[in-house]
C-alpha positions as CSV (number, residue, x, y, z in Angstrom):
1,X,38.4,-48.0,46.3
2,X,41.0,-45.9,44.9
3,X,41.9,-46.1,41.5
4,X,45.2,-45.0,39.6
5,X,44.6,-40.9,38.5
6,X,41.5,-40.7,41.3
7,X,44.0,-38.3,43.0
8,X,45.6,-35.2,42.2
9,X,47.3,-32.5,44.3
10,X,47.5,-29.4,42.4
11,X,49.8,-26.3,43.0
12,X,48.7,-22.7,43.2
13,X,50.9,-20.4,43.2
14,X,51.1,-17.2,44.6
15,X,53.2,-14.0,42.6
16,X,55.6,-12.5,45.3
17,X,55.1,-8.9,45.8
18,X,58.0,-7.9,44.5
19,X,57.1,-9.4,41.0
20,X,53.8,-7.6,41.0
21,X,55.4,-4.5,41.3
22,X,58.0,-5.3,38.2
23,X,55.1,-6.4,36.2
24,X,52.9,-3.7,37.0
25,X,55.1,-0.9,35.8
26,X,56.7,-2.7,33.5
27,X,57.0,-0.9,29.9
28,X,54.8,2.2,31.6
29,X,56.1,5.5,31.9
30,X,55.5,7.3,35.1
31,X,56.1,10.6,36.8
32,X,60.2,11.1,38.9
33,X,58.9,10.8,42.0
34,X,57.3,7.4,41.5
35,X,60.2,5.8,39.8
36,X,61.9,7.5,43.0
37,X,59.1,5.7,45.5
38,X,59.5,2.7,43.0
39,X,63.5,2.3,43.5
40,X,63.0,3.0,47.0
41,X,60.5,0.1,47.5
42,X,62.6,-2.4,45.3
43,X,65.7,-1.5,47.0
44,X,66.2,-5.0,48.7
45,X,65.9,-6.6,45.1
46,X,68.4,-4.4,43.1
47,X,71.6,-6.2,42.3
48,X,73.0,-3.3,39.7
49,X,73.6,-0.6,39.8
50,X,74.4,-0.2,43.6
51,X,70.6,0.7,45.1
52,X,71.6,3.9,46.8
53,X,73.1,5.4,43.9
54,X,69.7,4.5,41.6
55,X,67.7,6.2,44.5
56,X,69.9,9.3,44.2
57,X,69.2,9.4,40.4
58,X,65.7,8.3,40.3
59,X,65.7,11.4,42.8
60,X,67.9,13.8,40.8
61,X,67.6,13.0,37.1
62,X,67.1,15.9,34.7
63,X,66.8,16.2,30.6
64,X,67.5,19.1,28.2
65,X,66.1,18.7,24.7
66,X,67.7,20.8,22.1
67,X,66.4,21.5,18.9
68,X,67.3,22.9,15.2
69,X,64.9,23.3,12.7
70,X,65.9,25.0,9.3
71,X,64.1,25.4,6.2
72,X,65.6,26.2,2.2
73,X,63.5,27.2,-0.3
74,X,65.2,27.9,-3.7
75,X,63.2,30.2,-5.8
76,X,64.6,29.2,-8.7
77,X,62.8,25.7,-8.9
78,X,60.4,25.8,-5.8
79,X,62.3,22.7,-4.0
80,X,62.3,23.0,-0.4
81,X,64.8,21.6,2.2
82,X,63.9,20.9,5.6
83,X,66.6,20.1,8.3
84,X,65.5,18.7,12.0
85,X,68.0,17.7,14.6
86,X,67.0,17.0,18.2
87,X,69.0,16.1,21.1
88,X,68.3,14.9,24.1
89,X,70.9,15.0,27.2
90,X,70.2,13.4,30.5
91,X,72.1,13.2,33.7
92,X,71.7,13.3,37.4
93,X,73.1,14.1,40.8
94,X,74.0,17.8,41.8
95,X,75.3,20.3,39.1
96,X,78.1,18.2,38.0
97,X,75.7,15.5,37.3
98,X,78.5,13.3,39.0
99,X,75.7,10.4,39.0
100,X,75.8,8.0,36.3
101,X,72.3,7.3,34.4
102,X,72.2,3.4,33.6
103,X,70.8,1.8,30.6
104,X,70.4,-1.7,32.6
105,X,69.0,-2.1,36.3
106,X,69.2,-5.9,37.2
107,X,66.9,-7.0,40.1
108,X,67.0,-10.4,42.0
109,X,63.5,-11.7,42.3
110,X,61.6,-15.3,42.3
111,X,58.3,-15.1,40.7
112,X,56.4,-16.9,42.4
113,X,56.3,-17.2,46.9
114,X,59.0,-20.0,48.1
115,X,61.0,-20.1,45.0
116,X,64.5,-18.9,45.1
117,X,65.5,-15.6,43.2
118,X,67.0,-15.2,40.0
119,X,68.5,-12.2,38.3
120,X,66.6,-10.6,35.8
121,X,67.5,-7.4,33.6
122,X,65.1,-4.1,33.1
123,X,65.9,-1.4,30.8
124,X,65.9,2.4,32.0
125,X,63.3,4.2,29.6
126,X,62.9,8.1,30.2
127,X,60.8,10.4,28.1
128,X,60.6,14.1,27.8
129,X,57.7,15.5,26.7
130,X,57.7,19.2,27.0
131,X,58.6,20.2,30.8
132,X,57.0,16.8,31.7
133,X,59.8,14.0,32.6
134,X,59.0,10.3,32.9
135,X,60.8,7.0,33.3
136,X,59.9,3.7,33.5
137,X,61.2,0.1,32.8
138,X,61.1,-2.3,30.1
139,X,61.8,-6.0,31.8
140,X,64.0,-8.2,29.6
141,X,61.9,-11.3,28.9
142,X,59.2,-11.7,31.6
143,X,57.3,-14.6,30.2
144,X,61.4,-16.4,30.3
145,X,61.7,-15.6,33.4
146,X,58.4,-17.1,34.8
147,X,59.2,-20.2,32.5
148,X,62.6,-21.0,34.3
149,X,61.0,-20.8,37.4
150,X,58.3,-23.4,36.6
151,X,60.8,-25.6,34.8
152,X,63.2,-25.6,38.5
153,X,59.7,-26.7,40.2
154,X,59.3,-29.2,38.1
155,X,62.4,-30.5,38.3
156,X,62.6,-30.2,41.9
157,X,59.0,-32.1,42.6
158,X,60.3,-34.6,39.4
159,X,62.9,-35.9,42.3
160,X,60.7,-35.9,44.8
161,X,57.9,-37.8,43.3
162,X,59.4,-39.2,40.6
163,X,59.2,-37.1,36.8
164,X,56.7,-39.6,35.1
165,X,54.2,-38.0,37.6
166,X,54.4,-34.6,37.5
167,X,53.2,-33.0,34.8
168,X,52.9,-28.8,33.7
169,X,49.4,-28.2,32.8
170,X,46.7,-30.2,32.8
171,X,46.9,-34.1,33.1
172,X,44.6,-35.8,30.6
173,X,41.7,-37.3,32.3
């Protein structure tokens, strides 16, 4: 017969596609047209900035790097001086650059298959290194965001089970 913790249903979840992607590139710089592909794939998860405009600057984007370097040396006493000043300007769109570059891109997105979405914010990260332009993302709390979603399920299978038998982790034996 039966006996009380002889049975256990356990859950195993699967990662929507949508939050491999975000994790994958997450923090990684990568070539314009990726981010371009990227935007373009995730365009049914993109709250802000409006998705078509992102795509047209993930598409257009362009950086100018600017640089002044001077050097004193005083003959007098040997002491030397050294000035360096580097700017970077980015925009996008057509000559005008008439479309805006964001700092925050916030996508709607569960974590895990069947759970409902939740916002979550990414950070626009570009580099120029030489002629070579990347960007890339930096996701605002990941590990929160995967918490919250557990914490919901819980919650949810707490009033359908009752709370004092469902349990995160491992149940002791």
């Amino acid at each position: 017969p039966a006996e009380w913790g002889d049975h256990r249903a356990i859950l195993a979840l699967r990662k929507t596609p949508e939050w491999k992607i975000l994790t994958e590139v997450n923090e990684k710089q990568i070539p314009q047209y990726q981010f371009a592909e990227l935007v373009e794939d995730l365009t049914h998860i993109i709250e802000e900035p409006d998705a078509a405009d992102l795509f047209e600057m993930a598409q257009t984007f362009h950086a100018h790097r600017t640089a002044d370097f001077s050097q004193i040396q005083r003959l007098s006493n040997g002491q030397i001086s050294v000035k360096y000043h580097e700017e970077i300007e980015a925009s996008a769109g057509d000559t005008q650059g008439r479309v805006q570059v964001p700092e925050v891109i916030v996508f709607k997105v569960a974590p895990f298959e069947g759970e409902e979405p939740a916002t979550i914010k990414a950070f626009l990260r570009y580099r120029l290194d030489g002629p070579k332009l990347t960007l890339g993302i930096k996701l605002e709390r990941p590990e929160d965001h995967v918490r919250e979603c557990f914490e919901r399920m819980q919650t949810r299978l707490g009033e359908e089970f009752s709370p004092d038998r469902v349990f995160l982790g491992s149940p002791r034996s």
